[in-house]
C-alpha positions as CSV (number, residue, x, y, z in Angstrom):
1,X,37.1,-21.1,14.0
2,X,37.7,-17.8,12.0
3,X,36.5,-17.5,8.7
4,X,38.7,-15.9,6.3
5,X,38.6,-12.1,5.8
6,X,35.5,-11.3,3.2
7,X,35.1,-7.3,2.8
8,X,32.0,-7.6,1.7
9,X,30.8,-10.2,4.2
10,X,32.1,-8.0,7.1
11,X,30.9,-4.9,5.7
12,X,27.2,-6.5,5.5
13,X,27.8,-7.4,8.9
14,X,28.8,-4.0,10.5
15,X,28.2,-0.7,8.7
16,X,25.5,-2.1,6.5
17,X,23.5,-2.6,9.3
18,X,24.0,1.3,10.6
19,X,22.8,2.6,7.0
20,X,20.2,-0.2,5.9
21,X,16.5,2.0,5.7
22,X,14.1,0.8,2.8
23,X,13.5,4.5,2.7
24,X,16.9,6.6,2.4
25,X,16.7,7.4,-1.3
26,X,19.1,5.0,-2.5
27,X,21.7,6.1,0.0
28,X,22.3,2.5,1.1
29,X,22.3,1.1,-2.3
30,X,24.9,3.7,-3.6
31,X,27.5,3.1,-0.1
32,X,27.1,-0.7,-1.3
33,X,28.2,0.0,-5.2
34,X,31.0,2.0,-3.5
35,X,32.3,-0.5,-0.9
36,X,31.8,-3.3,-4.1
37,X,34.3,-0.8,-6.3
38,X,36.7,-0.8,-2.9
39,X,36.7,-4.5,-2.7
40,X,37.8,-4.7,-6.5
41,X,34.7,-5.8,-8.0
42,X,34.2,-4.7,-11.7
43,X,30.3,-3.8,-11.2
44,X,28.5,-1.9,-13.6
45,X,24.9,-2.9,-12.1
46,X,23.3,-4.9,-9.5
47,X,19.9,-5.6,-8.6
48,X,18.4,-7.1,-5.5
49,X,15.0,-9.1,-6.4
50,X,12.9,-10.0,-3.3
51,X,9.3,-11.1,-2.7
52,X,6.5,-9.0,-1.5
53,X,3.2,-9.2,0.9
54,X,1.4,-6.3,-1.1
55,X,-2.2,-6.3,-2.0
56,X,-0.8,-4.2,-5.4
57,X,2.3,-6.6,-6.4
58,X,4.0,-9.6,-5.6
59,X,7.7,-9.0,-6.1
60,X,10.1,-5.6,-6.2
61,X,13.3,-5.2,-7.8
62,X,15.7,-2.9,-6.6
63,X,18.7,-1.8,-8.5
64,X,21.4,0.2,-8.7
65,X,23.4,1.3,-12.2
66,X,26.6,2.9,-12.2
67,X,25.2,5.4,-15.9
68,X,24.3,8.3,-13.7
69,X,24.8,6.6,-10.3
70,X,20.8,5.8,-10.5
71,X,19.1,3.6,-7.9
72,X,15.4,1.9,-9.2
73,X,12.6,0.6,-7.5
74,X,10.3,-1.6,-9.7
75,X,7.1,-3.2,-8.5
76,X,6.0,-6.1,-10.1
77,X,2.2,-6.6,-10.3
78,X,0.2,-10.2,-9.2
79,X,-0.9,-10.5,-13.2
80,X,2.5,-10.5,-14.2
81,X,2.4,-13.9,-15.9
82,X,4.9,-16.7,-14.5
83,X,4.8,-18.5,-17.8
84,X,6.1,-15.7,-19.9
85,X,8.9,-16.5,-21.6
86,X,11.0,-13.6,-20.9
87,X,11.0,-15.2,-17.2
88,X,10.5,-18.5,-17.6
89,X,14.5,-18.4,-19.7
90,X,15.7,-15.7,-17.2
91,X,18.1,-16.6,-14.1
92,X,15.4,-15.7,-11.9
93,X,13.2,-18.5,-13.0
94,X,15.9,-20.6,-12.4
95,X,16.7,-19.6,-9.0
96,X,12.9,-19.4,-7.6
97,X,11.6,-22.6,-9.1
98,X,14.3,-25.0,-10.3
99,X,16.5,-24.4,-7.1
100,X,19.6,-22.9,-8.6
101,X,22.5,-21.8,-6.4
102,X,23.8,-19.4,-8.3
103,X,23.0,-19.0,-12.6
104,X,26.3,-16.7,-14.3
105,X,25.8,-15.6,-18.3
106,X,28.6,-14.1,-20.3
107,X,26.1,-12.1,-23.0
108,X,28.9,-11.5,-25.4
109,X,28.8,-15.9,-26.0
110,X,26.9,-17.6,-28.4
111,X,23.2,-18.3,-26.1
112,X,21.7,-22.2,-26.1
113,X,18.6,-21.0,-26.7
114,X,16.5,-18.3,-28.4
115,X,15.2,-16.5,-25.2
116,X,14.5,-12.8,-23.8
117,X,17.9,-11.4,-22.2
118,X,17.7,-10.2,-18.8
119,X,17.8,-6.3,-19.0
120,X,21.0,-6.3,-16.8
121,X,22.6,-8.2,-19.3
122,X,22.3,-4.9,-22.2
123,X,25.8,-4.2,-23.2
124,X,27.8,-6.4,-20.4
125,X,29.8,-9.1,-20.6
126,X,29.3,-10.9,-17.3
127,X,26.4,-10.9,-15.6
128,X,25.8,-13.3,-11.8
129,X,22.5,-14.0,-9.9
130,X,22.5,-15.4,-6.8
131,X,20.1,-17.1,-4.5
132,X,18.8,-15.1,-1.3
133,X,17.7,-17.7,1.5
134,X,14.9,-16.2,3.9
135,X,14.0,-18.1,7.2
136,X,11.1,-15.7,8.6
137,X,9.7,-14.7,5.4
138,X,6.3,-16.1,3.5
139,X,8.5,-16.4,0.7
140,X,11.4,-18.7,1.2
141,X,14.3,-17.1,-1.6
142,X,15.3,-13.6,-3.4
143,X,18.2,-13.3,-6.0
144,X,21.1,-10.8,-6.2
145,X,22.4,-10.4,-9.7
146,X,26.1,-7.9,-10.5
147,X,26.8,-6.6,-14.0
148,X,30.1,-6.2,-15.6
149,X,31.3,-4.1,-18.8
150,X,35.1,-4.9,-17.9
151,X,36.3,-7.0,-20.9
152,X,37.7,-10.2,-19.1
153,X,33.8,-10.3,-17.0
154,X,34.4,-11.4,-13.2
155,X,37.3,-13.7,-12.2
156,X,36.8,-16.6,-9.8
157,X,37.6,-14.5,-6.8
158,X,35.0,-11.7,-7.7
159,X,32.2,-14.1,-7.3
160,X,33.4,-16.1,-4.5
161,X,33.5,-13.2,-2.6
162,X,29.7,-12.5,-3.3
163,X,29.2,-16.4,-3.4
164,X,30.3,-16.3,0.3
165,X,28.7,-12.8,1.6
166,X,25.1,-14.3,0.3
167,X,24.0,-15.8,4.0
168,X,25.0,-12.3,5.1
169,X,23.7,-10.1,3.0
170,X,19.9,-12.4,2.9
171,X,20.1,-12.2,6.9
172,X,20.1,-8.2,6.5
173,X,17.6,-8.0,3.6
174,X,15.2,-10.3,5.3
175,X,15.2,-8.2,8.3
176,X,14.6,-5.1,6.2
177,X,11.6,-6.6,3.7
178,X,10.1,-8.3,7.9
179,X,9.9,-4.6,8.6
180,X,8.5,-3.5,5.3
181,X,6.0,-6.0,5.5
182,X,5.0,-5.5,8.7
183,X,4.2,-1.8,7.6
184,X,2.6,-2.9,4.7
185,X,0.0,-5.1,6.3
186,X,-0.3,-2.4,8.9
187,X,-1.7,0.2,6.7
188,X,-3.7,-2.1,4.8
189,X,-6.1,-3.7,7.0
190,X,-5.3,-1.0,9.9
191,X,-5.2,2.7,7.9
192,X,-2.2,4.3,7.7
193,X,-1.8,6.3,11.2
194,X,-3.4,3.4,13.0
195,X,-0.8,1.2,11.9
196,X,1.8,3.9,12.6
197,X,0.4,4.7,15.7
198,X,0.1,0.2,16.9
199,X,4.2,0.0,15.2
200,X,5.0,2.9,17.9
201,X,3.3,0.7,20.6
202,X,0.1,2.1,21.4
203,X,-1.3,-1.5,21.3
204,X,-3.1,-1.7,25.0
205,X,-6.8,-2.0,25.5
206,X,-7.9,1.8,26.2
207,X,-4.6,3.8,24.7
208,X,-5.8,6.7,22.4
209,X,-6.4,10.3,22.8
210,X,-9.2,12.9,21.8
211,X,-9.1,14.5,18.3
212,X,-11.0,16.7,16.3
213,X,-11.9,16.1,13.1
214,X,-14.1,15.7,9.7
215,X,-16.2,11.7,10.1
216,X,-17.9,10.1,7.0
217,X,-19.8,7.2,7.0
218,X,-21.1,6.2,3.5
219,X,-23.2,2.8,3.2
220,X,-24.5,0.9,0.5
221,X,-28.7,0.6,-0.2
222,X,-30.8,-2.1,-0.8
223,X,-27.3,-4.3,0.0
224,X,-28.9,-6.9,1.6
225,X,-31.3,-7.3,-1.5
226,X,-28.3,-7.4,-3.5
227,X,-26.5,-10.0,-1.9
228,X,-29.6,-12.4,-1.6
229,X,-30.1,-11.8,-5.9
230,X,-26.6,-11.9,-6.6
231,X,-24.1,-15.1,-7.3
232,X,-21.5,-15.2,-4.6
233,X,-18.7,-13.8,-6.7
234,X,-20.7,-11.4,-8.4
235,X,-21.6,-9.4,-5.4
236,X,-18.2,-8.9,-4.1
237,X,-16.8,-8.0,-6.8
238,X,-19.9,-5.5,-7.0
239,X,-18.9,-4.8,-3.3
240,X,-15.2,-3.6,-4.4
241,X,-16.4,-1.3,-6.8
242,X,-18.0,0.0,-4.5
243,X,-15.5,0.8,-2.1
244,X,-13.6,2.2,-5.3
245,X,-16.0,4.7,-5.2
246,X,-17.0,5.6,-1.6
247,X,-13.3,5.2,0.1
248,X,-10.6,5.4,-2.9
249,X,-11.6,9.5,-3.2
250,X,-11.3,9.7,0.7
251,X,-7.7,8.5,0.7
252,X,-7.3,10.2,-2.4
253,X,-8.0,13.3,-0.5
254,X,-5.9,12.5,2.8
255,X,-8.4,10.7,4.6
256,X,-8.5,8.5,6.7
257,X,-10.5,5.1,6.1
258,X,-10.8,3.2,9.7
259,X,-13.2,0.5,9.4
260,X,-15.2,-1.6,6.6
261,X,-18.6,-2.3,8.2
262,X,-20.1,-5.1,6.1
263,X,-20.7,-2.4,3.1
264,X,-20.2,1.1,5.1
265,X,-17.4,3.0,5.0
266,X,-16.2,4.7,8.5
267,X,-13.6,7.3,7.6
268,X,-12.2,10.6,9.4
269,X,-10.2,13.6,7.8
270,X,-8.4,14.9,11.6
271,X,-7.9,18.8,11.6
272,X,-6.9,20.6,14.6
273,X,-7.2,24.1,14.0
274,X,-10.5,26.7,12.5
275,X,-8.1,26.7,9.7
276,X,-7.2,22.4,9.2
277,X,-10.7,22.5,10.0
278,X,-12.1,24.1,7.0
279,X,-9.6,22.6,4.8
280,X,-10.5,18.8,6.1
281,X,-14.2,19.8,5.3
282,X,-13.0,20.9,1.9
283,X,-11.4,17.7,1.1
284,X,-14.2,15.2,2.4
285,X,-16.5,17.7,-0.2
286,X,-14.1,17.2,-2.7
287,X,-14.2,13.4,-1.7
288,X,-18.0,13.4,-1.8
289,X,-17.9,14.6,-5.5
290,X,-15.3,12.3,-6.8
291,X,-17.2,9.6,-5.3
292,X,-20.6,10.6,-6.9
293,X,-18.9,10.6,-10.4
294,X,-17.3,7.3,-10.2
295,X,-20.4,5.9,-8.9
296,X,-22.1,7.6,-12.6
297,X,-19.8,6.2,-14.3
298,X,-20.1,2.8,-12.5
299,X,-23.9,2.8,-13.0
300,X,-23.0,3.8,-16.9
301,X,-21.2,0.4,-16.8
302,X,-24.3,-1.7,-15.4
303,X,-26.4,0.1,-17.8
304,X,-25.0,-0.7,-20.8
305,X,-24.5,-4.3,-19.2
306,X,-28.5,-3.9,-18.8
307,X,-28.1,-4.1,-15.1
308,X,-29.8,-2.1,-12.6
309,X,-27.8,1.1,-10.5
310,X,-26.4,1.1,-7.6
311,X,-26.6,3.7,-5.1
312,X,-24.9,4.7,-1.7
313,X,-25.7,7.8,0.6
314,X,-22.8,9.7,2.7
315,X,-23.0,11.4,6.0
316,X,-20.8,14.5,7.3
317,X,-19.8,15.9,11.0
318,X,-17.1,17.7,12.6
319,X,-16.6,17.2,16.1
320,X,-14.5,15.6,18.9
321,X,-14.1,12.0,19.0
322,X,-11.8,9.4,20.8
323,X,-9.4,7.9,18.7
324,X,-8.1,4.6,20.2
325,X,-8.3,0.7,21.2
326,X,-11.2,-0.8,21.7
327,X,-12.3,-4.2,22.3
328,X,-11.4,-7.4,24.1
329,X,-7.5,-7.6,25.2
330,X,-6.4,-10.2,22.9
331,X,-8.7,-8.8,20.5
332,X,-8.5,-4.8,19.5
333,X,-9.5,-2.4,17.0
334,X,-8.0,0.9,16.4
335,X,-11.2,3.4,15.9
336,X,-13.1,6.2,16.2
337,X,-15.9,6.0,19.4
338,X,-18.2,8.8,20.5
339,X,-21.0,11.1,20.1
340,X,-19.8,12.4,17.0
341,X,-18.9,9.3,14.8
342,X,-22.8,7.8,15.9
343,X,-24.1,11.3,14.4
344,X,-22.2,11.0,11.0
345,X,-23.6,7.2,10.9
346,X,-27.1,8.9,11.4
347,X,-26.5,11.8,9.0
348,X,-26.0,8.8,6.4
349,X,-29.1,7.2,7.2
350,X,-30.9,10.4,7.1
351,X,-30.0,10.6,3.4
352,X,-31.8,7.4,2.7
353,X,-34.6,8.8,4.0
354,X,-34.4,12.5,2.2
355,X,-33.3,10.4,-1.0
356,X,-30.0,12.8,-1.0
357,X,-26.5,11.6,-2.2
358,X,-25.0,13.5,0.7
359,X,-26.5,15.0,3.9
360,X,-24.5,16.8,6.7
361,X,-24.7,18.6,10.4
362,X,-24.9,22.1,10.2
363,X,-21.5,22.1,12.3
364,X,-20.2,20.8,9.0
365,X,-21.9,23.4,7.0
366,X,-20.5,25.8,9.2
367,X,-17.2,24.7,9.1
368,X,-17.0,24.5,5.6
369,X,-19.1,28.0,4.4
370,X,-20.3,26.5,1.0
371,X,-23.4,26.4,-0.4
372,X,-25.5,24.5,1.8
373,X,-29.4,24.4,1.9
374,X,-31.3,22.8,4.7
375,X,-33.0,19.9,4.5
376,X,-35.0,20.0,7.5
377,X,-34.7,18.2,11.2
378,X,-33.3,15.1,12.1
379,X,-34.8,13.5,15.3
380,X,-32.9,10.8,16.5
381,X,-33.5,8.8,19.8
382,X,-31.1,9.5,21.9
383,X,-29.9,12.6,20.6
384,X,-31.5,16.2,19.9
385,X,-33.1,17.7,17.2
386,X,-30.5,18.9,15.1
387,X,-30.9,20.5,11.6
388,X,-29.4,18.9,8.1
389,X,-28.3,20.5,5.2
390,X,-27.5,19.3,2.1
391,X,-25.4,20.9,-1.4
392,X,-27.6,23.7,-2.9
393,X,-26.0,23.1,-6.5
394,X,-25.9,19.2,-6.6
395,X,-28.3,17.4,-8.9
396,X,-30.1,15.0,-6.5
């Protein structure tokens, strides 16, 4: 049976799909306001709100106002409080929790209650959200909510037309938050160019290739004493400061981090010529400092809470190292193996042992021409006498 003839149902359907990026600057949200305006619809503003699978927020809204032709993206944070009452009264509260189909508001009549407008609603006189069904998603729903000025609001066939475009329009923003998703858990538990490089299908045991570049390894001290003294909670959420300090400066700087090894932090800066070379050793120095201070003013924290310091020790190298899968075939990890990553793990160790915040190869020192004072040997089974060097104008 044919449906009847919906514009904005068959334009979802067709050219939608050819422009549809979560990326293209508002391009796609702008074609949409236009094809809305075609299809007759008074809209002064709509917004799409859909769910998230972010470590940093739970929800984004995405909207586009006709003042300026401006397209927004808002994140909305986990500690945004469910109870508040400028959601708990809002459309959206009543389409994610009391199962509302569709919620309309004319802002210009007399309100039932006392409670927050919606800030879509500023200066309209019609304003329509709309439940979003999802199949694949964690989160079953998202709303889409138009915005009129026009005097006499939206008429009956204005929102029937949305009304009837809704299964449509979820289908293609499902498929779009799937692939945003996706990304997002990607680069958080994988890095960013692992997860690039497993989306673009290198996702076989033994695919990788040879790099060059700038390895740290920083690890915790006495963490095993820690975590034996410390309550449960306590110690992770000492743990996560932690990593604040030792790997939010190396991303901060352009790095890398690839692995979380119980309380170390593996992390490369790639460079590929003398040039990039330098520069990555300039960064993963600048890294190294940043990560000293916040770990002062961490320990200032623990002070003045009269608990002892913490301390962690960072090793340096440049070198070659393969940069690929590893592991079992139903089981991989996307790292850094060879010669040079087990020497930046020893440089690190050697700083416990020189009781030096930072300690690197003197094909790092090299590399990077600063200051550098050495520090001595560093015999290692299984590799050769090679000499260390630390900052000259550090404090220890």
């Amino acid at each position: 049976m044919l449906l009847p003839r919906n514009p904005i149902r068959d334009w979802m359907n067709s050219e939608a799909w050819e422009i549809a990026a979560p990326d293209d600057d508002g391009y796609g949200m702008r074609r949409f306001a236009r094809m809305l305006h075609a299809c007759g619809l008074p809209v002064r503003r709509f917004r799409f709100a859909t769910p998230a699978l972010h470590p940093l927020y739970r929800a984004m809204t995405f909207s586009w106002d006709a003042d300026g032709d401006r397209v927004d993206e808002v994140e909305i944070p986990h500690d945004v409080s469910e109870t508040d009452p400028s959601f708990f009264q809002s459309p959206l509260y009543a389409i994610f929790f009391e199962g509302a189909h569709a919620v309309r508001r004319r802002p210009q009549l007399p309100r039932q209650c006392d409670c927050p407008r919606d800030p879509m609603e500023a200066g309209m006189t019609d304003f329509a959200t709309f439940r979003m069904q999802f199949r694949m998603l964690p989160m079953p729903e998202g709303a889409f909510s138009i915005a009129t000025d026009a005097p006499e609001g939206f008429d009956s066939r204005h929102l029937a037309l949305i009304d009837d475009a809704m299964p449509a329009m979820s289908h293609l923003s499902e498929l779009i938050l799937f692939s945003e998703m996706t990304k997002t858990l990607m680069h958080t538990y994988l890095g960013r160019t692992p997860g690039e490089r497993v989306m673009s299908g290198q996702i076989r045991r033994g695919d990788g290739i040879d790099i060059r570049a700038v390895i740290w390894f920083s690890d915790l001290r006495e963490s095993t004493r820690l975590s034996a003294e410390l309550p449960r909670a306590e110690f992770l959420a000492l743990l996560n400061r932690y990593f604040d300090c030792a790997a939010g400066p190396v991303l901060a700087e352009g790095g890398e981090v690839l692995r979380y090894i119980g309380d170390a932090v593996l992390a490369i800066f790639p460079a590929e010529t003398e040039a990039q070379t330098r520069d990555a050793c300039e960064r993963a120095v600048r890294a190294a400092r940043a990560a000293r201070l916040c770990l002062a003013e961490l320990n200032a924290e623990r002070a003045a809470e009269a608990k002892p310091p913490i301390e962690f020790g960072i090793g340096l190298h440049v070198g070659e190292v393969t940069y690929g899968n590893i592991g079992v075939p139903d089981r991989l990890e996307f790292t850094v193996i060879g010669e040079a990553a087990n020497r930046a793990a020893r440089l690190q160790n050697q700083s416990k042992i020189l009781r030096r915040p930072l300690v690197v190869s003197e094909d790092f020192a090299r590399a990077h021409g600063g200051n550098w004072q050495r520090l001595g040997l560093m015999e290692t089974r299984g590799m050769a006498a090679a000499t260390v060097y630390g900052p000259a104008d550090w404090p220890l």
